[in-house]
C-alpha positions in Angstrom: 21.4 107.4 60.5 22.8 107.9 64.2 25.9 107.5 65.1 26.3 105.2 68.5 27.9 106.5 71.3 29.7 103.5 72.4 31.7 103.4 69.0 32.9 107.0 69.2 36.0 108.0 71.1 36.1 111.0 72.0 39.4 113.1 73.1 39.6 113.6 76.8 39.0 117.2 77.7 41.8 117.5 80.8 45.6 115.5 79.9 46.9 115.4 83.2 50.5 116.6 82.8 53.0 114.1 83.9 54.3 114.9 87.8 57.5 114.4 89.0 56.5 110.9 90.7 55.0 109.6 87.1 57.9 110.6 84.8 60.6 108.8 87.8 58.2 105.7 87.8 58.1 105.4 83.6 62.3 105.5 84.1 62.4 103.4 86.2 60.3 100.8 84.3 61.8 101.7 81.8 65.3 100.9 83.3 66.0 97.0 83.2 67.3 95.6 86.3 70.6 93.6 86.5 71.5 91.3 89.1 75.1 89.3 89.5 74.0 86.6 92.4 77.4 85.2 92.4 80.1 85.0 89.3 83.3 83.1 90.1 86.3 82.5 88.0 89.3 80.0 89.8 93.1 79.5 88.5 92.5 82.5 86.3 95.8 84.0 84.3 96.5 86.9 82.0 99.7 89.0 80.6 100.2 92.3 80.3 102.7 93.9 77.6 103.5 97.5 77.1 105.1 97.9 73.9 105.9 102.0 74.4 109.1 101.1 76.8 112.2 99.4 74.9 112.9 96.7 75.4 108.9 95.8 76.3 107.5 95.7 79.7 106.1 92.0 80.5 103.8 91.2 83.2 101.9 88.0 84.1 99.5 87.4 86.7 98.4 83.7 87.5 96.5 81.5 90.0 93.7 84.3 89.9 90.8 84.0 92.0 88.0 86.4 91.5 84.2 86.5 93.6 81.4 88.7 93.0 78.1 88.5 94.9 75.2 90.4 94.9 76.5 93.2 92.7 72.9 95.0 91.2 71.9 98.0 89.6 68.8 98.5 91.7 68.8 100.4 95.0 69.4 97.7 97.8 72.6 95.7 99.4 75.5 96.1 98.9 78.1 93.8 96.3 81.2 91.9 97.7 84.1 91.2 96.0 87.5 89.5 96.6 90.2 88.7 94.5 93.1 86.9 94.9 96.4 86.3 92.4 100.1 85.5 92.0 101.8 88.3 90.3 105.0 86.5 90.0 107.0 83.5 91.9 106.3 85.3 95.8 104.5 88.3 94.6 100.5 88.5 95.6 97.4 90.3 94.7 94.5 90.2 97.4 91.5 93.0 97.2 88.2 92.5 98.9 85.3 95.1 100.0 81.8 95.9 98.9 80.3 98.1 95.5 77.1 99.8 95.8 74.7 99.7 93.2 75.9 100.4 89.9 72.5 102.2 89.7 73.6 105.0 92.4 75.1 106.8 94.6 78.0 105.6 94.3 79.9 103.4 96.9 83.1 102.0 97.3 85.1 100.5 99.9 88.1 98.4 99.1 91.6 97.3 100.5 94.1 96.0 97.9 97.6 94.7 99.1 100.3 93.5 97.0 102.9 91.8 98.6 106.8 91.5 98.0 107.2 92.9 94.3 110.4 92.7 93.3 111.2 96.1 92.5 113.7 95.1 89.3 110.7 94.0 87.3 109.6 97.6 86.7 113.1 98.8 85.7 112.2 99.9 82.3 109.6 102.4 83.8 112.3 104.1 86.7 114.7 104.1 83.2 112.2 106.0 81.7 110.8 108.4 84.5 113.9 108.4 86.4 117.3 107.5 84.0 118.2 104.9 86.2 117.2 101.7 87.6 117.5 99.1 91.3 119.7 96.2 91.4 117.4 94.8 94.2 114.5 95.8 96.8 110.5 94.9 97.1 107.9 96.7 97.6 104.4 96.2 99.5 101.7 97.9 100.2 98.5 98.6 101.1 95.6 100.5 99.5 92.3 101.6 101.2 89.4 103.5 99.4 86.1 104.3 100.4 83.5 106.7 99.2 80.6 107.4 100.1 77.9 110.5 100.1 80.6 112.0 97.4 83.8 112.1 100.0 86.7 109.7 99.2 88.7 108.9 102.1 91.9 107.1 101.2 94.8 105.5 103.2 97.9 104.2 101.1 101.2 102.2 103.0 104.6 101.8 101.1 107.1 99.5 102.5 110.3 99.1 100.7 113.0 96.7 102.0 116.4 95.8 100.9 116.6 98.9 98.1 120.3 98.9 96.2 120.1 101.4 93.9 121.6 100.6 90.6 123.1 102.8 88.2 122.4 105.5 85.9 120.9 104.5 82.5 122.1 106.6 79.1 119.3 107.3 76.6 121.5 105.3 74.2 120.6 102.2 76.2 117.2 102.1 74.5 115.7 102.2 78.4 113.9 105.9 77.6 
């Protein structure tokens, strides 16, 4: 009775200690990729209610068009995205720019402009923050955001046109 070599394992005498390069690799195989080629949604609408203002703040948003391309969460190109919607009968949503990979670092550049809100829709919030509310006026603006390498640059343009200011609201109204 031998016992044959081949059939025997036996322990290695060095275990190489994982390097910095090995234990990055095993994460990252370890990390599933995903990949958004292109997801589209067309004549998309919601509605928004906040119940914590009296009477309750309404807001719908219709004709929605949404476009995301190449959005990933490997290192590589970055995503696109536009969307466009109707936030009311003249009142528009548009935002476009690109995402970096949801994997890191982060990067963002996007404009967003809202066009000719009609400032008496959010009355109940200036009741609340401000104890009184507009008769009429709109608002537009214009959002830019970037960042990139950790540094957010950020440009923001308010236009308001044909502002009457209304009248002060009493708590007793309900409004706050």
């Amino acid at each position: 009775g031998g016992i044959p070599l081949a059939s025997r394992t036996l322990p290695p005498l060095v275990v190489p200690r994982p390097t910095t390069r090995t234990r990055a690799a095993r994460a990252a195989a370890r990390r599933a990729a995903i990949e958004i080629g292109q997801l589209v949604v067309e004549e998309g609408s919601g509605r928004f209610v906040d119940r914590s203002l009296t009477p309750a703040y309404v807001g719908d948003i219709s004709r929605v068009f949404l476009a995301v391309s190449g959005l990933t969460t490997s290192p590589g190109p970055r995503g696109r995205l536009v969307a466009k919607a109707a936030l009311g009968p003249t009142e528009t949503l548009d935002l476009e720019g690109e995402i970096g990979s949801l994997g890191g670092p982060l990067f963002v550049d996007l404009t967003a402009s809202v066009r000719d809100v009609a400032i008496r829709r959010v009355n109940p919030y200036l009741a609340r923050l401000f104890a009184w509310i507009v008769r009429d006026g709109v608002v537009s603006t214009t959002l830019r955001y970037r960042i990139e390498n950790g540094r957010l640059e950020a440009r923001n343009e308010i236009v308001v046109g044909g502002l009457h200011a209304g009248f002060f609201v009493a708590k007793e109204k309900g409004f706050y």
